[in-house]
C-alpha positions as CSV (number, residue, x, y, z in Angstrom):
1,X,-24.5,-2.0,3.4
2,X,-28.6,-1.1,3.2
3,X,-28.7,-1.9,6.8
4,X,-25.3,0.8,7.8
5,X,-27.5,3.2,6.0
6,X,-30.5,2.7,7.5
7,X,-29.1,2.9,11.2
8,X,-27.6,5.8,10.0
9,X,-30.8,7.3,9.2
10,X,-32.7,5.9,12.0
11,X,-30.0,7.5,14.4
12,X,-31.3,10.6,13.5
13,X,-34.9,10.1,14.5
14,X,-36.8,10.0,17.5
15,X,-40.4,8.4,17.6
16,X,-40.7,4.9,19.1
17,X,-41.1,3.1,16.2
18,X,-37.6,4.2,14.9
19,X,-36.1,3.4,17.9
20,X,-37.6,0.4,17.7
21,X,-36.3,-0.4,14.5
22,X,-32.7,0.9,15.2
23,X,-32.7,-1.4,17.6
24,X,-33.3,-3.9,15.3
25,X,-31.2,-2.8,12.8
26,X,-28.2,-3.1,15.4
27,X,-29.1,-6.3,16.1
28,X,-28.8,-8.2,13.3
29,X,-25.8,-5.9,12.7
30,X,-24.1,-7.8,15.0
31,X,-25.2,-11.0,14.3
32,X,-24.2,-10.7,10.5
33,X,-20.9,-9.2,11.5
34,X,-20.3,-12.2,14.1
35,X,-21.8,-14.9,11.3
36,X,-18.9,-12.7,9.3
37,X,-16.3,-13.2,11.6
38,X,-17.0,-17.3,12.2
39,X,-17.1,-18.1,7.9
40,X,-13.9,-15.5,7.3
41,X,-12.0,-18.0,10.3
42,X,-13.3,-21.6,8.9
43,X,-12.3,-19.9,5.4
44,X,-9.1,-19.3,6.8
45,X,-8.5,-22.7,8.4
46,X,-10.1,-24.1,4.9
47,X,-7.2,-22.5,3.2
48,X,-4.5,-23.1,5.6
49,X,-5.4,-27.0,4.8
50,X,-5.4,-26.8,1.0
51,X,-1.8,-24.8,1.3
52,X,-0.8,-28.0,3.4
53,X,-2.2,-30.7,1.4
54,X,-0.8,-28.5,-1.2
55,X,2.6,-28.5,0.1
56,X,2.2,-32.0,0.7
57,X,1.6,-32.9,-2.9
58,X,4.6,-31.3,-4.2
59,X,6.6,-33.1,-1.7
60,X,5.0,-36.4,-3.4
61,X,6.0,-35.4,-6.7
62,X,9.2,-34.0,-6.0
63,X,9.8,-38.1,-4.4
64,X,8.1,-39.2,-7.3
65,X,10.6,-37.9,-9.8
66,X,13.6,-38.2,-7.5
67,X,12.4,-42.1,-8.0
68,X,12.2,-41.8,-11.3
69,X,15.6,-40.3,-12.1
70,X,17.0,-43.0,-9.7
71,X,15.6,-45.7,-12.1
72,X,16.4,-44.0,-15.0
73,X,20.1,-43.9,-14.0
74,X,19.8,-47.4,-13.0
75,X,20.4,-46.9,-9.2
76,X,18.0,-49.0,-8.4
77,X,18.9,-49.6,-5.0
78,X,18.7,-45.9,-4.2
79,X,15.1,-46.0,-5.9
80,X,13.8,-48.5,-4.0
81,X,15.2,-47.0,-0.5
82,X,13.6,-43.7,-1.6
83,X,10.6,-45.7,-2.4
84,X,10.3,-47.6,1.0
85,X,11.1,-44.9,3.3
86,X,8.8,-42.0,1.4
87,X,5.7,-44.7,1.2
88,X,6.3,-45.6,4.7
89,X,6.2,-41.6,5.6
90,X,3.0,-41.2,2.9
91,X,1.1,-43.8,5.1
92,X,2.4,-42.5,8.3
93,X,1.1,-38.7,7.1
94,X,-2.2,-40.1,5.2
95,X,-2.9,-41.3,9.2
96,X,-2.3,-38.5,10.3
97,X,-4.4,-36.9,8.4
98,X,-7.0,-38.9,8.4
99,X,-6.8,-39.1,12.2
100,X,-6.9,-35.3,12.1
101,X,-10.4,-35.2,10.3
């Protein structure tokens, strides 16, 4: 912001040495602005990961007590196919991911 308003200024005067320094000035402008632009796009790939992993978490849980109501119910046999076929797709995706890093 103290740099905006210092070009601003500088844009106004005319010796060398403000020129100089406007030049400067719009420089490292655009190197903060570009520094800007590369952390707001890792932030945003940073955040579409977490809202994955996220997503994928609830999907665990949402297993997990599907499972648990299974057994509860004593169906058993539909607990353990929901337990072999979800940990087979929770080691498939923790590949994945890891694959992916």
């Amino acid at each position: 912001m103290q740099l905006e308003i210092e070009r601003q200024a500088l844009k106004k005067e005319r010796d060398k040495a403000s020129k100089e320094r406007l030049e400067n000035i719009e420089k490292e402008l655009a190197n903060l602005k570009e520094k800007s632009h590369e952390l707001q796009a890792r932030w945003q790939t940073e955040k579409t990961s977490h809202c994955r992993i996220a997503d994928y978490q609830e999907k665990i849980e949402q297993t997990r007590q599907e499972i648990e109501r299974s057994e509860r119910k004593s169906d058993s046999g539909k607990g353990r196919a929901l337990t072999l076929r979800d940990s087979a797709r929770v080691r498939k995706e923790n590949v994945r991911r890891a694959n992916a890093v």
